[in-house]
NUVEXZA-207985 format. One record per residue: residue in three letters; y, x, z of N, C-alpha, C in turn. Coordinates in steps of 0.2 Angstrom, whole numbers, padded with zeros to 4 digits, always signed. Example, Ala and Ser with C-alpha at 12.3 -4.5 7.8 and 13.67 -1.06 7.14 Angstrom:
% NUVEXZA-207985
ALA-0028+0066+0039-0022+0062+0039-0016+0066+0039 SER-0011+0064+0035-0005+0068+0036+0000+0064+0039 
//
This chain:
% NUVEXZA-207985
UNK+0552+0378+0553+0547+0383+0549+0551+0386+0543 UNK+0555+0382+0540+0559+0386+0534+0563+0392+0536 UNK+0567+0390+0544+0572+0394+0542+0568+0402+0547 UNK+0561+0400+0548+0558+0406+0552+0553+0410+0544 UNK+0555+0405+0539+0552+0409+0535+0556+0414+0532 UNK+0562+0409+0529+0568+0414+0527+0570+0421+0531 UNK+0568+0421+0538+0572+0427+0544+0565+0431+0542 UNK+0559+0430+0542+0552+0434+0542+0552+0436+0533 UNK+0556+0434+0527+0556+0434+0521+0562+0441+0520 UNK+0567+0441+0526+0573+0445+0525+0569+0450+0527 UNK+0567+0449+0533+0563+0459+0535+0560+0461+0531 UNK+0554+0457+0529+0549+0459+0525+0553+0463+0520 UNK+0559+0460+0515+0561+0463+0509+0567+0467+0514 UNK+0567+0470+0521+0571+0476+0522+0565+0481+0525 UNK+0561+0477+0525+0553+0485+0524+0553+0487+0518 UNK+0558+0494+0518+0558+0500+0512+0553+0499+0507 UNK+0548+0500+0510+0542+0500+0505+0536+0493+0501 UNK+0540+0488+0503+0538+0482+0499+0540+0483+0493 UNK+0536+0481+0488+0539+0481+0481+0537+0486+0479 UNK+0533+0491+0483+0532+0501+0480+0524+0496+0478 UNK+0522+0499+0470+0516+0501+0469+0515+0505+0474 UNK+0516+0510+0473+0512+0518+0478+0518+0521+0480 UNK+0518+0524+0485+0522+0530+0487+0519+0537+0491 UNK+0519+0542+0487+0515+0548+0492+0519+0552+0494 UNK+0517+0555+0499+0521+0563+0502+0515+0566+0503 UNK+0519+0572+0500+0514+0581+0503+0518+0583+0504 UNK+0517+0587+0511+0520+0589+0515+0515+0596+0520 UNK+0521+0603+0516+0517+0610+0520+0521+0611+0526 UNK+0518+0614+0530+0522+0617+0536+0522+0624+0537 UNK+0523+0629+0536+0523+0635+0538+0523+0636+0544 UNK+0521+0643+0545+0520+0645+0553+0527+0647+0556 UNK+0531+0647+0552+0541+0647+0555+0543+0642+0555 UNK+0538+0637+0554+0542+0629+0557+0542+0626+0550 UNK+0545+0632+0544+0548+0629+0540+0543+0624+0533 UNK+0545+0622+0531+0543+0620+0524+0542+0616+0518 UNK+0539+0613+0516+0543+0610+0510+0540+0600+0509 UNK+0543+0597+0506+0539+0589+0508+0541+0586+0499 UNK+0536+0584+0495+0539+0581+0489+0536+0575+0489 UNK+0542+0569+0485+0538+0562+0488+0539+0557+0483 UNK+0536+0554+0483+0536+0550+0473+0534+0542+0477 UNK+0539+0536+0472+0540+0530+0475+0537+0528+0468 UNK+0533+0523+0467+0532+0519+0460+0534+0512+0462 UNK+0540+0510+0461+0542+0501+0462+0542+0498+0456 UNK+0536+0490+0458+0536+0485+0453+0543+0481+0453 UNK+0548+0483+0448+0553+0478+0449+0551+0473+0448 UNK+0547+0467+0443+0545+0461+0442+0544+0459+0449 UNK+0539+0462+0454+0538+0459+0460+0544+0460+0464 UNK+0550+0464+0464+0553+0466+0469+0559+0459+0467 UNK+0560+0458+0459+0563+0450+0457+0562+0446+0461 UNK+0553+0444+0462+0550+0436+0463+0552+0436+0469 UNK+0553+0445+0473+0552+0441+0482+0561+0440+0482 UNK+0565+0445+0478+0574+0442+0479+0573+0436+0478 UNK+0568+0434+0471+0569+0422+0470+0569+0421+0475 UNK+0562+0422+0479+0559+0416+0484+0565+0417+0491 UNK+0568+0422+0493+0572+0422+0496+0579+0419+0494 UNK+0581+0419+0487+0586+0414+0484+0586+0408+0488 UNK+0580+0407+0485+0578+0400+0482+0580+0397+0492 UNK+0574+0401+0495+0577+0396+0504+0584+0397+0505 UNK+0587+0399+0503+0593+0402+0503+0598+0397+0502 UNK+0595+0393+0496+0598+0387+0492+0603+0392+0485 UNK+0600+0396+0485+0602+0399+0479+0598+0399+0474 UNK+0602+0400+0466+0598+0401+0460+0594+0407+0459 UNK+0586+0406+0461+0581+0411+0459+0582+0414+0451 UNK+0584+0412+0447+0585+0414+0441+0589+0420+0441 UNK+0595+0419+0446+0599+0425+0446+0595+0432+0446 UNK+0589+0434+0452+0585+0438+0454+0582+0439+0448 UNK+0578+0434+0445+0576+0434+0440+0577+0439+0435 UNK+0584+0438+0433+0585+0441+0427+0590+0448+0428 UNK+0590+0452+0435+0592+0458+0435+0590+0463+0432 UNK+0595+0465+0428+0593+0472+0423+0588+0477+0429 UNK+0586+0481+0429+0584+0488+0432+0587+0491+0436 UNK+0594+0492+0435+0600+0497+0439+0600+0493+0443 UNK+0602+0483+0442+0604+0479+0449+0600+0478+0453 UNK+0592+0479+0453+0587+0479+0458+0589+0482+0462 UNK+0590+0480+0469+0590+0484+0477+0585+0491+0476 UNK+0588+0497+0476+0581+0501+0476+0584+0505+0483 UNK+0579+0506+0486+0579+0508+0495+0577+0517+0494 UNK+0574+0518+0488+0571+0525+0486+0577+0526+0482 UNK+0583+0526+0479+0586+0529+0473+0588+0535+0476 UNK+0589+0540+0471+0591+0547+0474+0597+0546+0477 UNK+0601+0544+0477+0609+0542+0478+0606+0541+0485 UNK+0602+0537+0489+0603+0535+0497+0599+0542+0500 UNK+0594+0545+0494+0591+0551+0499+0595+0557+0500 UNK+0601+0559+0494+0606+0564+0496+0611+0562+0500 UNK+0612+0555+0501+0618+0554+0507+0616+0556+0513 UNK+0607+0555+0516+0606+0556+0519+0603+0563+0522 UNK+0602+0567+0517+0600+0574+0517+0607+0579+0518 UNK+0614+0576+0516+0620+0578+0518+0621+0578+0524 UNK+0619+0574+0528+0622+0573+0535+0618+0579+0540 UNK+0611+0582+0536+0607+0586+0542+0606+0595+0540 UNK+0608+0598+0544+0606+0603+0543+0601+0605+0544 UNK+0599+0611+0538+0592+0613+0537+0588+0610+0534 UNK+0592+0605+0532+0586+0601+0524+0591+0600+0520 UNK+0588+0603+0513+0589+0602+0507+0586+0597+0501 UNK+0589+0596+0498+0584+0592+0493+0585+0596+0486 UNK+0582+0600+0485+0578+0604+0478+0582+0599+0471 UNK+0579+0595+0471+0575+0591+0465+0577+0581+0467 UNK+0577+0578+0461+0578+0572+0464+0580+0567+0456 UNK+0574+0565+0457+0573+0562+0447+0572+0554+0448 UNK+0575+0550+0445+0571+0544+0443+0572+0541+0437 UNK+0566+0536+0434+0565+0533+0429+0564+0527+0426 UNK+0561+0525+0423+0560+0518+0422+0556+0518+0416 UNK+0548+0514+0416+0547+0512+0409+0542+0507+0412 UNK+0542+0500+0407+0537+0496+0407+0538+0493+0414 UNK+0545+0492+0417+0547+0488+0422+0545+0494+0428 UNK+0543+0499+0428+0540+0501+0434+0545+0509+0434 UNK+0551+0508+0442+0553+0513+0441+0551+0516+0447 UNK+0551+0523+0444+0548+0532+0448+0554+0534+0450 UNK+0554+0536+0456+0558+0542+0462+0554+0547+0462 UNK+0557+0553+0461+0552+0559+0462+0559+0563+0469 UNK+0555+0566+0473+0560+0567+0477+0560+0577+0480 UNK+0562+0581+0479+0557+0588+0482+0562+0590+0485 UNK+0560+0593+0491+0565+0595+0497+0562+0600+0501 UNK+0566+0606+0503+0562+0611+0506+0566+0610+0514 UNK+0564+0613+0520+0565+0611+0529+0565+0618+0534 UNK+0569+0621+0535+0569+0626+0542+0566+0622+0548 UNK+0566+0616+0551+0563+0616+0555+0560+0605+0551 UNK+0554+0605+0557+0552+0597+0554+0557+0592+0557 UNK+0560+0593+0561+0565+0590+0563+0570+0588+0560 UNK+0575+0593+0558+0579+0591+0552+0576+0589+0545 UNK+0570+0589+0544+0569+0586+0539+0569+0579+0540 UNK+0566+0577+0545+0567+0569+0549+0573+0567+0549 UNK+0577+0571+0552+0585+0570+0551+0588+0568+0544 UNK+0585+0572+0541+0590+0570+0533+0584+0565+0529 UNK+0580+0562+0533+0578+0557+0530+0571+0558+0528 UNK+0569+0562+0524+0561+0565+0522+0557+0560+0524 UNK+0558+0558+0530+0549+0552+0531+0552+0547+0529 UNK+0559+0546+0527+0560+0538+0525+0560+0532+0531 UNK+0554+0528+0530+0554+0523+0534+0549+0524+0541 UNK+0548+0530+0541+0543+0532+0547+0547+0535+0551 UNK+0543+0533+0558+0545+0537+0567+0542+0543+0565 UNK+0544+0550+0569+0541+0555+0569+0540+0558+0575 UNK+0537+0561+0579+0532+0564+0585+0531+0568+0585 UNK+0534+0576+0587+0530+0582+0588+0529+0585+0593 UNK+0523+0584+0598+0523+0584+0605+0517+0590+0607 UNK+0517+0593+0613+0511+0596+0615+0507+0593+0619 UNK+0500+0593+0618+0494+0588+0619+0494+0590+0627 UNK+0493+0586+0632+0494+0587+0639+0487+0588+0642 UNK+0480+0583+0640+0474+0583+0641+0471+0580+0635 UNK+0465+0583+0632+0461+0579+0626+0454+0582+0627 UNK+0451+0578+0625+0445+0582+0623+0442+0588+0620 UNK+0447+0586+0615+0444+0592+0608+0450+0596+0609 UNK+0456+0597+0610+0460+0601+0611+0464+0605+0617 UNK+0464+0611+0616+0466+0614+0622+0475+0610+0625 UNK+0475+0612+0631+0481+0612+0634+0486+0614+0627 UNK+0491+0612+0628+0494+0617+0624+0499+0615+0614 UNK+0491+0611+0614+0490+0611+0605+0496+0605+0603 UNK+0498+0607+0597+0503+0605+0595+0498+0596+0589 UNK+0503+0590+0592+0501+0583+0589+0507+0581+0584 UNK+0506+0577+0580+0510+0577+0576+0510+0569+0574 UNK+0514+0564+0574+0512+0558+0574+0519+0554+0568 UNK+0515+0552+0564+0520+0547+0558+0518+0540+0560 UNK+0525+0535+0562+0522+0530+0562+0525+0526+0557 UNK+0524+0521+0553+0528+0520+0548+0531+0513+0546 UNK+0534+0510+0545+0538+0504+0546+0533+0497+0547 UNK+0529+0496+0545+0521+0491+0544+0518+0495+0550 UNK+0522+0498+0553+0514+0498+0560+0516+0498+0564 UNK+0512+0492+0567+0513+0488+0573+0521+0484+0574 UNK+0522+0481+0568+0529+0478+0567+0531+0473+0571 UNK+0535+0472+0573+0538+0466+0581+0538+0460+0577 UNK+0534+0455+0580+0534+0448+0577+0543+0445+0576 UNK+0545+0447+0583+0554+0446+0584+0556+0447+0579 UNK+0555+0452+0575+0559+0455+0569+0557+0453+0564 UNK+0550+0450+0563+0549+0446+0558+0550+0436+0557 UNK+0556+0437+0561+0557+0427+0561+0554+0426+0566 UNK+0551+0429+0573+0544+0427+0575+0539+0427+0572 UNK+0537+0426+0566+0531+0426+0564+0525+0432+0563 UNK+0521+0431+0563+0516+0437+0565+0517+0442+0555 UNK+0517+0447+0556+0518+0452+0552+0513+0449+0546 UNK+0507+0450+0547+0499+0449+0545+0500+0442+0540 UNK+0505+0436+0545+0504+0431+0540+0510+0428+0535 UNK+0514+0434+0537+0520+0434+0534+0517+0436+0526 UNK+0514+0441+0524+0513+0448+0521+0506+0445+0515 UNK+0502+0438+0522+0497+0434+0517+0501+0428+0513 UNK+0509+0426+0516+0511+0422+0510+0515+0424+0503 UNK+0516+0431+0503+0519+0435+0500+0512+0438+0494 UNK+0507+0439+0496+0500+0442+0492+0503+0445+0488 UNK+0503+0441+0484+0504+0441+0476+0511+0447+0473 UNK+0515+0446+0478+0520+0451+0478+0520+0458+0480 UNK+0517+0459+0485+0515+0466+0488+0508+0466+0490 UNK+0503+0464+0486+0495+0468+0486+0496+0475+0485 UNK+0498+0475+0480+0497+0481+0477+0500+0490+0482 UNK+0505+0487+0485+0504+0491+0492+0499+0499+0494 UNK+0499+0503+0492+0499+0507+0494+0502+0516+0495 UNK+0500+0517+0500+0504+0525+0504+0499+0530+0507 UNK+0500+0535+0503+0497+0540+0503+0503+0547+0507 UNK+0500+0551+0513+0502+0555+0514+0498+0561+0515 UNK+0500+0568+0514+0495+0573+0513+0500+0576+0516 UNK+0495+0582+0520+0497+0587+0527+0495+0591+0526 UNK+0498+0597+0526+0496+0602+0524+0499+0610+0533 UNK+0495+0611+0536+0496+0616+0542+0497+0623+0544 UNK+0498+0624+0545+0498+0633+0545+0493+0635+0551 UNK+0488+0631+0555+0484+0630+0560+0479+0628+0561 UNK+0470+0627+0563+0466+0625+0563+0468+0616+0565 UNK+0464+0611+0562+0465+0606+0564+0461+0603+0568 UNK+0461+0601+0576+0458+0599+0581+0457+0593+0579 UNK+0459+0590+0581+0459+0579+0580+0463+0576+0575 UNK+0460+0571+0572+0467+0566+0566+0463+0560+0567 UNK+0466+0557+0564+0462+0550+0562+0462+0547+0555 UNK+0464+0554+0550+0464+0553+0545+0457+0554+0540 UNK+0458+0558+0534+0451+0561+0530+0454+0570+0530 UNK+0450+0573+0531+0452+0580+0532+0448+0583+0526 UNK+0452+0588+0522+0448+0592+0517+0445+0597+0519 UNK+0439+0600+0516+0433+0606+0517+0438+0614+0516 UNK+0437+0616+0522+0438+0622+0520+0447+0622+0519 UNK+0449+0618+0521+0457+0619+0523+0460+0617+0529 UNK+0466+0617+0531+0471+0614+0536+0473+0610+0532 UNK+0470+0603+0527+0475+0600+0527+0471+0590+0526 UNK+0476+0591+0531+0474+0581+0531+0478+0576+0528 UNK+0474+0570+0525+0476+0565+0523+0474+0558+0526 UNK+0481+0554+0525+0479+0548+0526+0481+0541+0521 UNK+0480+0536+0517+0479+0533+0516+0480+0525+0517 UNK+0486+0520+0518+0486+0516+0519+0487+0509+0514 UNK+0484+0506+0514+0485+0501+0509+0485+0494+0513 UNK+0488+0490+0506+0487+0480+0508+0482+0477+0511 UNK+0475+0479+0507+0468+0476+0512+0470+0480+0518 UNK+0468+0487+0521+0469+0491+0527+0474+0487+0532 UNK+0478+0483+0530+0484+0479+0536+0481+0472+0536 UNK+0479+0470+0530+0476+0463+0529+0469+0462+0535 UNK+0465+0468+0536+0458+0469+0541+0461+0466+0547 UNK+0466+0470+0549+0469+0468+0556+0468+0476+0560 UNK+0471+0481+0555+0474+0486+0559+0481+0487+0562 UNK+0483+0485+0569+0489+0485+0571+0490+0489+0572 UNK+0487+0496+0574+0489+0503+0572+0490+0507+0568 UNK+0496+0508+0560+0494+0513+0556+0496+0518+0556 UNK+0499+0522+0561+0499+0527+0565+0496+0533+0562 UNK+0498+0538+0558+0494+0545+0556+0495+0550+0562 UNK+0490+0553+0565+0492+0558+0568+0486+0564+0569 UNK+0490+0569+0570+0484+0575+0570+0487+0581+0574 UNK+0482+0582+0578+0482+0587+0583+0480+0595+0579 UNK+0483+0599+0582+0482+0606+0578+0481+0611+0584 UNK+0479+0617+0582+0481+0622+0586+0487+0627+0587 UNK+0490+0629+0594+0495+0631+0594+0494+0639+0593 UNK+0499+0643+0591+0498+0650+0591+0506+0652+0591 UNK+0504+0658+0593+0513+0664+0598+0516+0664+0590 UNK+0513+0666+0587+0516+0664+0578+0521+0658+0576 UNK+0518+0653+0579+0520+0647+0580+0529+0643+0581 UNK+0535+0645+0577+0538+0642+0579+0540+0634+0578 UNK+0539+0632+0581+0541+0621+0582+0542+0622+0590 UNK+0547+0615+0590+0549+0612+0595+0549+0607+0598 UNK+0545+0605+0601+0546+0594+0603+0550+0591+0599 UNK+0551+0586+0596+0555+0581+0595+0553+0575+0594 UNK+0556+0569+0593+0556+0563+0592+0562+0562+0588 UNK+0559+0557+0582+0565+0553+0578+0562+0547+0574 UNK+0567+0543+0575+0565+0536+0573+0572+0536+0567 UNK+0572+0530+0561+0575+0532+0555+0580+0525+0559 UNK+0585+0525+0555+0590+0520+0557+0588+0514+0554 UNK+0584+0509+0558+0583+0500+0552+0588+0500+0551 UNK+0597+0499+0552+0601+0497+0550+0602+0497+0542 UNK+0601+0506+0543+0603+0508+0535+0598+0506+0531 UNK+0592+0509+0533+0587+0506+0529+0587+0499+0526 UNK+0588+0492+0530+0589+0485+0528+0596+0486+0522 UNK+0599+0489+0523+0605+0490+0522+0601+0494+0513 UNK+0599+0498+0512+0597+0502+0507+0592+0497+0503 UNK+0588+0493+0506+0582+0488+0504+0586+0482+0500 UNK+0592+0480+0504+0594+0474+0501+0600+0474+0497 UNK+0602+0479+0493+0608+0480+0488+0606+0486+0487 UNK+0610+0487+0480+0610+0490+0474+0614+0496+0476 UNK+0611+0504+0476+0614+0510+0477+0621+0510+0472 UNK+0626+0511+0478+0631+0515+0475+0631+0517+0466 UNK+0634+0520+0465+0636+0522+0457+0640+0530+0459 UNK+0635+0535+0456+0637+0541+0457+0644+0541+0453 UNK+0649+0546+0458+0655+0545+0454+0655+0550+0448 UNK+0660+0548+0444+0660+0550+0440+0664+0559+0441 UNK+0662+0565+0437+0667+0570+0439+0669+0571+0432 UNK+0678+0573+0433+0681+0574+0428+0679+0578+0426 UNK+0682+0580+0418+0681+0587+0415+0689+0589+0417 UNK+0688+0596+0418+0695+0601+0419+0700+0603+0414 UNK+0704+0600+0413+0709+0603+0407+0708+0610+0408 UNK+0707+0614+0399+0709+0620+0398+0715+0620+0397 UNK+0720+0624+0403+0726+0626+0401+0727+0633+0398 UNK+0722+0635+0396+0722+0644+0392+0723+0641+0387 UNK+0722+0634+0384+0722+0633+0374+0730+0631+0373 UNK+0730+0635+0368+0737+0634+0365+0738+0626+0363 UNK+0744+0623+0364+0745+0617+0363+0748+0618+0355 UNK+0750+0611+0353+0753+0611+0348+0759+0614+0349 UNK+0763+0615+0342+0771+0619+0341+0776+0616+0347 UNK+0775+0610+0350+0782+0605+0351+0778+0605+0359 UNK+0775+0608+0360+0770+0608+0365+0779+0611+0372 UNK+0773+0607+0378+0778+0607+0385+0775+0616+0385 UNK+0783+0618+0388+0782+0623+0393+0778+0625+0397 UNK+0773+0627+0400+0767+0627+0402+0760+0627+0402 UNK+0758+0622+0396+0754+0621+0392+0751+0626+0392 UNK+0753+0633+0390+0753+0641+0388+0755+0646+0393 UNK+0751+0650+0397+0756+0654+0399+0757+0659+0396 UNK+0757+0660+0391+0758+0664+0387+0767+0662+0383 UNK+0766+0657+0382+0771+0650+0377+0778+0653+0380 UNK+0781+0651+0378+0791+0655+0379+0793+0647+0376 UNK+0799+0645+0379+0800+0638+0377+0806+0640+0372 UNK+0805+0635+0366+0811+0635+0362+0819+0638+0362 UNK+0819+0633+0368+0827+0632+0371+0828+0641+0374 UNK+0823+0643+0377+0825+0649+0379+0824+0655+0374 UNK+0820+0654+0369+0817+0660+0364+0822+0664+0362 UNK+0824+0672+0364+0828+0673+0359+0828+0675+0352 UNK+0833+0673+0348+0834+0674+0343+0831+0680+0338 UNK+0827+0681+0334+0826+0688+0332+0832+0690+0325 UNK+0835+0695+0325+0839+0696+0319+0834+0697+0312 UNK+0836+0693+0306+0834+0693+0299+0832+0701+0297 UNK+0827+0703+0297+0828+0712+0296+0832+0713+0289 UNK+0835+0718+0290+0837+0720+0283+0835+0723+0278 UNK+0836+0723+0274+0834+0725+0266+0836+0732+0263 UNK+0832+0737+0261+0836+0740+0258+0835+0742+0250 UNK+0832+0735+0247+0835+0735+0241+0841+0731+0238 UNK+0845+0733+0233+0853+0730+0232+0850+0723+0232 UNK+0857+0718+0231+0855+0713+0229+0858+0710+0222 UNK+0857+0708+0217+0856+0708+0210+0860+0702+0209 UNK+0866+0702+0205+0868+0697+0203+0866+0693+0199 UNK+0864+0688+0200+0862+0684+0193+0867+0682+0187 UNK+0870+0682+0189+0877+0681+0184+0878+0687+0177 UNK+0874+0692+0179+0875+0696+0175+0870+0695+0170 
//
C-alpha cells in the first residue's frame, strides 16, 4: 500500500494543475481560424511544499527540505520559461506577453499569445495540460451534418488508475484534500459562429461558452470532464480537423523540478569609445598607434629669440 501510494502521490504532483488555486483561459477564435488565448495560473506554494514533504517523507527523505523552499526552488509547471520553450518549437503561435509574480506565497503566471490556426496553438502548448479535438459532427440531433465540435479534455479527466499507482484518481485526490481542495479551472470560449450543443454554461446573446471545473465537481464522481461544444460551420469558415494530446513526459518532467534559469545576455562592448592614452590599437577606429604615429615637426616661430644673458 505504501509504495502504491508513493507511485499514485508521484502522478498526482505530475498533474500540472495540482497545487494551482485557479487557472483560467479565454480563448477567441475568429472566422480565419485565427486567434488569440490569455491564461493566468494562481499556485499555492505552501500546499505545493506539503505535497513535495509527503512525497519526501515515503521517499524516506527529509520533508523539511520541501518545507523550506524559497519561491524560485518550488517546481512551477506554469513558469514562462516552459511556456516559451514550448511555443518556439510551433509555427503560428506566438506568445505576446508572459509575466509572473509572487506575493503572500501565492505565485501568478499571466500568459497572452495570439494563433493562425487552433492547431498550432495546441502545438506550442496553449491548452497546457489538455487533449484537444476539432472534428466535423457526422449525426446529432441539434446539429446539422457538417458543424464544427470542439473538445478540451484535460489532465483529471478520466485519469487511468494505471497511472495513478493503481489507485482510483478519486481516492487518491480524497487523501490529499487539504492540499488541492481549492482546485479550480475555468475556461471561456469565445466563436465566430452560432453555438449548437456544449455541455457547458453559455452566455445570452453571444457565441461564447464557459466551463468550469472544480475539487467538489470531481469529488461528485464526474469521470467525464471533458468541455465540448458543437458550433455552426460556414464557407467563411477556415479550420481544419485535428487532434493533439500534450506530451505527459515533459509535463511530469515541468511539474517535478524547478524551470531552467533564463540565461543571462551580455552587454555588447562599445568599441566607438575612445579608450585611455596607452589604450590597444583597435580599441578606436579612429586611434593611429604610437609606434607608428608620425612625428609632427615643432612649428616655427617667427619671433627672435632673446638672450637672457643680456
Amino acid at each position: 500500500m505504501r509504495r502504491l501510494f508513493v507511485l499514485a502521490l508521484a502522478a498526482l504532483l505530475a498533474l500540472p494543475l495540482i497545487g494551482c488555486n485557479k487557472s483560467k483561459d479565454v480563448i477567441t477564435i475568429k472566422e480565419d481560424g485565427s486567434g488569440t488565448i490569455v491564461s493566468s495560473y494562481v499556485i499555492q506554494l505552501d500546499k505545493m511544499r506539503e505535497l513535495m514533504g509527503m512525497y519526501d517523507s515515503f521517499q524516506g527523505k527529509d520533508p523539511a527540505e520541501s518545507a523550506n523552499l524559497k519561491p524560485e526552488d518550488v517546481p512551477n509547471a506554469v513558469s514562462p520559461i516552459w511556456f516559451k520553450k514550448a511555443a518556439a518549437k510551433a509555427k503560428g503561435y506566438e506568445i505576446t506577453s508572459a509575466k509572473e509574480s509572487v506575493e503572500k506565497d501565492l505565485r501568478t503566471t499571466t500568459i497572452e499569445a495570439k494563433f493562425t490556426t487552433l492547431e498550432a496553438a495546441a502545438k506550442g502548448g496553449a491548452f497546457f495540460s489538455s487533449a484537444v479535438t476539432l472534428s466535423r459532427v457526422e449525426k446529432s440531433e441539434k446539429a446539422p451534418k457538417g458543424a464544427w465540435k470542439l473538445t478540451l479534455k484535460n489532465s483529471l479527466s478520466g485519469a487511468d488508475p494505471q497511472a495513478m499507482g493503481g489507485m482510483d484518481p478519486t481516492t487518491v485526490l480524497t487523501m490529499v484534500q487539504e492540499q488541492v481542495k481549492t482546485l479550480d479551472i475555468k475556461v471561456v470560449l469565445t466563436l465566430p459562429t452560432k453555438i449548437l450543443e456544449h455541455n457547458g454554461v453559455k452566455a445570452e446573446d453571444k457565441n461564447e461558452i464557459s466551463w468550469n471545473v472544480t475539487y467538489d465537481k470531481i469529488l461528485e464522481g464526474s469521470k467525464d470532464l471533458s468541455m465540448s461544444v458543437v458550433f455552426e460551420a460556414s464557407d467563411k469558415l477556415k479550420l481544419k480537423p485535428f487532434t493533439h494530446a500534450p506530451d505527459a513526459q515533459m509535463l511530469t518532467k515541468r511539474a517535478m523540478q524547478k524551470p531552467p534559469m533564463p540565461k543571462k545576455v551580455e552587454a555588447k562592448k562599445d568599441d566607438t569609445k575612445k579608450g585611455p592614452p596607452d589604450a590597444k590599437p583597435g580599441t578606436n577606429p579612429e586611434e593611429v598607434p604610437k609606434s607608428d604615429a608620425p612625428k609632427a615637426d615643432a612649428p616655427k616661430s617667427d619671433t627672435p629669440k632673446t638672450d637672457p644673458g643680456k
